[in-house]
C-alpha positions as CSV (number, residue, x, y, z in Angstrom):
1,X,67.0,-48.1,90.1
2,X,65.1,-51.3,89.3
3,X,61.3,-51.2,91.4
4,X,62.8,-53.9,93.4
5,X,65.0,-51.8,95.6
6,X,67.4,-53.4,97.5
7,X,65.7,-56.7,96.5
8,X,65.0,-57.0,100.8
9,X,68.3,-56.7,101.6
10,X,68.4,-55.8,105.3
11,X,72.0,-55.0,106.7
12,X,73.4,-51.4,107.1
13,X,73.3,-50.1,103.6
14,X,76.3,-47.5,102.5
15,X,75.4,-47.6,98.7
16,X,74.1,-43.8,98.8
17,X,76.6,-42.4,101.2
18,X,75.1,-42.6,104.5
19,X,76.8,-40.1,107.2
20,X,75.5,-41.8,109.8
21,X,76.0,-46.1,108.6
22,X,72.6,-46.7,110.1
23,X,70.5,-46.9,106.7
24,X,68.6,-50.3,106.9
25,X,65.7,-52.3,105.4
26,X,64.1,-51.9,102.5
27,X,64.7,-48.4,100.7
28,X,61.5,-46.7,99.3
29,X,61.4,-47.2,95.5
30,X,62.1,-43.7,93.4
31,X,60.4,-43.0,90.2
32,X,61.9,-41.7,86.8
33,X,60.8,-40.5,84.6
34,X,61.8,-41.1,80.6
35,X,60.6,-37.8,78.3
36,X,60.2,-38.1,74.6
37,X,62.7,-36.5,72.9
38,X,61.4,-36.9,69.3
39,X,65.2,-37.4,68.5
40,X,66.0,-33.7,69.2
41,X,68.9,-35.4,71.2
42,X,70.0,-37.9,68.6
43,X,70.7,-35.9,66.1
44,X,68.6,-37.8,63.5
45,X,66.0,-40.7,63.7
46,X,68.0,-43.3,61.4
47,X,66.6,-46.2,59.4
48,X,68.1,-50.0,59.8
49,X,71.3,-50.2,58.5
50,X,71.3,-50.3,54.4
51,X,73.4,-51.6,52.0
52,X,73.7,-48.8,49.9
53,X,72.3,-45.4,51.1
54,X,72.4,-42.4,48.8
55,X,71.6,-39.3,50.8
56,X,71.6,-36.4,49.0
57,X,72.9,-34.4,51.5
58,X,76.2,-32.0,50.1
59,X,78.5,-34.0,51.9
60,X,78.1,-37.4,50.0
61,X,77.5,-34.9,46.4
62,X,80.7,-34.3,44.2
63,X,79.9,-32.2,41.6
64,X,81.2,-30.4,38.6
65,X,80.3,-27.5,35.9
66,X,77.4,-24.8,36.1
67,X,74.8,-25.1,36.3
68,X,76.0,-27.6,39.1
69,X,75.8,-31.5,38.4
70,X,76.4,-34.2,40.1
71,X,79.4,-36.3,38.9
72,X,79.7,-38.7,42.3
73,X,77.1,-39.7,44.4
74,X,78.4,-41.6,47.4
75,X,77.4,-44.3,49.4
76,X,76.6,-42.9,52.9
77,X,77.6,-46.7,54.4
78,X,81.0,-47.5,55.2
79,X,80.4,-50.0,51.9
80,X,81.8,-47.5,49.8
81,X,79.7,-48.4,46.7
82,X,79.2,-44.7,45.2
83,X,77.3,-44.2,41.8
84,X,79.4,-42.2,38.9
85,X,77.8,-40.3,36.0
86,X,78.8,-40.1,32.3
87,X,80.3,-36.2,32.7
88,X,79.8,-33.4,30.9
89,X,76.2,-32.2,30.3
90,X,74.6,-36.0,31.1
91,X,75.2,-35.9,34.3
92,X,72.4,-34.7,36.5
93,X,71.5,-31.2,38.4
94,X,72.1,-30.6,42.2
95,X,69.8,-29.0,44.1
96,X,71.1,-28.1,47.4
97,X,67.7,-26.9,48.5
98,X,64.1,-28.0,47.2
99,X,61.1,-27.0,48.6
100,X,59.8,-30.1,47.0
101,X,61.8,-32.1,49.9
102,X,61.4,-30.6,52.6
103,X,64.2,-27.8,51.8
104,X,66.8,-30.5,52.0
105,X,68.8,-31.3,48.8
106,X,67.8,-33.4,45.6
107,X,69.4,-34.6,42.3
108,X,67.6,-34.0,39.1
109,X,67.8,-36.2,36.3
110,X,66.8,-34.8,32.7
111,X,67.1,-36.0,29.5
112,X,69.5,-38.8,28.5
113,X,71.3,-38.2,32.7
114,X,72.5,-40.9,34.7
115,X,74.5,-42.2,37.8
116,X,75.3,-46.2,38.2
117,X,77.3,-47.4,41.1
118,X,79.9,-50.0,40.7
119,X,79.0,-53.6,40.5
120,X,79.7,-55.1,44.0
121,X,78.7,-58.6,45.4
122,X,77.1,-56.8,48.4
123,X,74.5,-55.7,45.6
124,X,73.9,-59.5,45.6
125,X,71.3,-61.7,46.9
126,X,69.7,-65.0,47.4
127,X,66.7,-64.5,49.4
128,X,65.2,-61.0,48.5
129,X,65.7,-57.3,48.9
130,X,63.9,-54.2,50.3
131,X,64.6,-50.9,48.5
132,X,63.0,-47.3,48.9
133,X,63.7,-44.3,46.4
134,X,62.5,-40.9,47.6
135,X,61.4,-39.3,44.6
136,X,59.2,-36.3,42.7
137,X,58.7,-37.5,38.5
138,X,58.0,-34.8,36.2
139,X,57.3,-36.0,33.2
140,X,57.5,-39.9,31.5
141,X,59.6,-38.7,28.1
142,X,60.4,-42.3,27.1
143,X,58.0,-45.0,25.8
144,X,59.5,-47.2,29.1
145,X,60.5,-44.5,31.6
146,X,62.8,-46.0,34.0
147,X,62.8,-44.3,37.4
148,X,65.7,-46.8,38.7
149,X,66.8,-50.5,38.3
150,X,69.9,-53.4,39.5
151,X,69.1,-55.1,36.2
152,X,71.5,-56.6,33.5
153,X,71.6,-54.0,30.7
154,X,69.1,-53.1,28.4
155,X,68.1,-56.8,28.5
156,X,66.0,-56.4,31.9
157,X,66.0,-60.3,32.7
158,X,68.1,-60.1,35.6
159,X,67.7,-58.3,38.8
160,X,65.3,-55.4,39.5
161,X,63.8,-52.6,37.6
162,X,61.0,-49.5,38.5
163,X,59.9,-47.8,35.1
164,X,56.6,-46.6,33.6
165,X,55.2,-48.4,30.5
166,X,52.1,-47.9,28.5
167,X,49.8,-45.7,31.5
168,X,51.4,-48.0,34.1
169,X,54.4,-48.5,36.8
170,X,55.7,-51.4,36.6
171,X,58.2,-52.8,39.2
172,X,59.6,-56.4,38.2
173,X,62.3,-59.0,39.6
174,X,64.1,-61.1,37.3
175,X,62.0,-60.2,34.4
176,X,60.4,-57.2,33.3
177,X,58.3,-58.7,30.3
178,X,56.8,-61.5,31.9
179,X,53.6,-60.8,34.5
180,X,54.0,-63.3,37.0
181,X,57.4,-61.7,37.6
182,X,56.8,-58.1,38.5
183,X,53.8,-55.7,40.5
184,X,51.5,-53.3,38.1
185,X,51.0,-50.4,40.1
186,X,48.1,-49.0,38.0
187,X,48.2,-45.8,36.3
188,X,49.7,-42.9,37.9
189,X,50.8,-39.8,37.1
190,X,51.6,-36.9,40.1
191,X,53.8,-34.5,38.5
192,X,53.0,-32.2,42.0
193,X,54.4,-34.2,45.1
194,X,57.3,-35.9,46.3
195,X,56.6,-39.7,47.5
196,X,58.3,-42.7,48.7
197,X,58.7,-45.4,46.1
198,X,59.2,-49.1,47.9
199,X,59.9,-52.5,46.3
200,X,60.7,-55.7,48.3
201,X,60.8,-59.1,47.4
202,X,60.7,-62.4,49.7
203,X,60.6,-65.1,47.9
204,X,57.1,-65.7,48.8
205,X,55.5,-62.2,47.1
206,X,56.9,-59.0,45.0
207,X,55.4,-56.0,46.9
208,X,55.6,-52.6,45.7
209,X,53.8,-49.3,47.1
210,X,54.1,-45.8,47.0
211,X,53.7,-43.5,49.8
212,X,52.5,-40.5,50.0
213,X,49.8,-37.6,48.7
214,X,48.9,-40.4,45.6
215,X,49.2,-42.6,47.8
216,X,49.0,-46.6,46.0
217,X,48.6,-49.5,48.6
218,X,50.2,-52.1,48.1
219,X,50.4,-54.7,44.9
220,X,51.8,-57.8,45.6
221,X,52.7,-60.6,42.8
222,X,53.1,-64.5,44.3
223,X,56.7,-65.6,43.0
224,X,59.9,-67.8,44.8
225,X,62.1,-68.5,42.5
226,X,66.2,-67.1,43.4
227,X,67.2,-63.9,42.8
228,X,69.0,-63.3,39.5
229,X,71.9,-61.3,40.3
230,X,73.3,-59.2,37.5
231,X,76.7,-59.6,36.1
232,X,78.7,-56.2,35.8
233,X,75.9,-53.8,36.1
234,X,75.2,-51.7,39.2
235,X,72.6,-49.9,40.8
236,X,71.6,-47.4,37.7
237,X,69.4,-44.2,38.3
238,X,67.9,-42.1,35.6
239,X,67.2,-44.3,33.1
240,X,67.1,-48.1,32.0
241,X,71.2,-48.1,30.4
242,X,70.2,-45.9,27.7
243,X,69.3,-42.4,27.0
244,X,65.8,-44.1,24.7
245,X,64.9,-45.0,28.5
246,X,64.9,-42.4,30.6
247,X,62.4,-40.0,32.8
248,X,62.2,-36.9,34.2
249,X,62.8,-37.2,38.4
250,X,64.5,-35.8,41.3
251,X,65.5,-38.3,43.8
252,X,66.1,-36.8,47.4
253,X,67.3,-40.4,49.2
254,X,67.7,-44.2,48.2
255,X,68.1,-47.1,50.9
256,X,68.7,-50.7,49.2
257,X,69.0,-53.5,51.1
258,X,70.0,-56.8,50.1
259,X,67.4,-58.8,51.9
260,X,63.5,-58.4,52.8
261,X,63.2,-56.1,55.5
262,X,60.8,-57.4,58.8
263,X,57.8,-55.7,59.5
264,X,59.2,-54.1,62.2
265,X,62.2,-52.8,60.2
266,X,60.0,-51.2,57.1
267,X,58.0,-49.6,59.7
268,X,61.3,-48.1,61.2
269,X,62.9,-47.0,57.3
270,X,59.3,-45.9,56.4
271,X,58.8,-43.5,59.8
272,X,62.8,-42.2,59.1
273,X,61.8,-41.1,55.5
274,X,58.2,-39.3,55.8
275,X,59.7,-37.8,59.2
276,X,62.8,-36.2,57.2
277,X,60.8,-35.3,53.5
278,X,57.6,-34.5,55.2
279,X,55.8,-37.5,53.4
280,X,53.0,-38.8,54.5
């Protein structure tokens, strides 16, 4: 009930089932109270909506062989845009349990793996994107290690790319070779923990950032020009489309988005990640 009671209402009030029909002026104001629940009653604290979100939870994992790999990774949206592998031996290990998550599932890309999703105009934008990639690297075993990328081949001039290069990450939109175009994010090199990778762009700045135990603030990179969507390609994971540029990882969760995220809504995606991989 609002504090307002009755809001002065002064005739016989019935509204809580009075035996006698002589309830009148203005009923005392009751106070509830609202717990907490840390989400034990929701089930799960949830991020904003994505575009694509690859959870590697078992029931959006098809897989094949032994040891197991993942052949399909689906799209946890009702957008349906799920990432394939090559088959055979390239595609990458499951893990339904990794203490390097939390306990909860990862997929583990080695040598020459990868999973792309199909090219969909939902990938596309105009005015920016947010994406996050939950994510533990081993080892850099390529001279440009890509970690993950919605970029136009092995050309890298379209669209957007996370690899490491010469003792440095390097996040870029459009353009990978061209410095006004991407975020350096320093040397870095924690084979130990899991962290939160994050790369928006507004058309005003490229941000990246990385959350967690090696922890790096974020880099931002003045740049508006339009986003250059990529023709054909999808969102690729593993390497940069082709086995001479590809990492060692395990990626537990990706959200993309295909425009900036507010403040208020990369708070919310950020709290729903460290809360579920114990990141912070």
């Amino acid at each position: 009930m609002s504090i307002r009671g009755n809001s002065g209402f002064i005739d016989t009030d019935k509204r809580f089932g009075s035996t006698t029909g002589d309830t009148k002026g203005i009923i005392g104001r009751e106070q509830h109270f609202l717990e907490r629940t840390q989400g034990r009653f929701s089930g799960e604290l949830l991020p904003p909506p994505p575009t694509v979100w690859y959870d590697a939870n078992s029931s959006y994992i098809t897989t094949q062989g032994s040891p197991v790999r993942v052949d399909q990774w689906d799209d946890r949206t009702s957008n349906g845009i799920n990432a394939t592998g090559p088959g055979s031996t390239n595609d990458p290990l499951y893990n339904t349990t990794d203490s390097d998550f939390n306990n909860l599932p990862s997929v583990e890309f080695g040598a020459d793996d990868w999973l792309e999703s199909s090219d969909d105009a939902l990938l596309d934008t105009t005015d920016g994107f947010t994406v996050y990639i939950v994510t533990k690297i081993d080892s850099f075993i390529s001279t440009f290690s890509f970690l993950a990328g919605y970029t136009n081949g092995t050309s890298w001039t379209e669209g957007w790319g996370m690899y490491y290069y010469s003792g440095n990450w390097r996040w870029f939109v459009n353009d990978w070779n061209t410095s006004s175009q991407r975020v350096d994010m320093g040397s870095w090199s924690d084979f130990t923990n899991q962290h939160i990778f994050k790369l928006k762009y507004d058309r005003v700045n490229i941000s990246g950032e990385i959350i967690g135990p090696s922890a790096v603030s974020e880099v931002t990179t003045a740049y508006s020009s339009a986003f250059q969507n990529p023709t054909g390609d999808g969102i690729r994971l593993g390497d940069g489309h082709s086995s001479a540029y590809d990492i060692n990882a395990k990626i537990a969760e990706l959200l993309y988005y295909n425009s900036p995220l507010s403040s208020d809504e990369q708070l919310q995606a950020e709290t729903y990640l460290k809360d579920k991989f114990n990141i912070s």
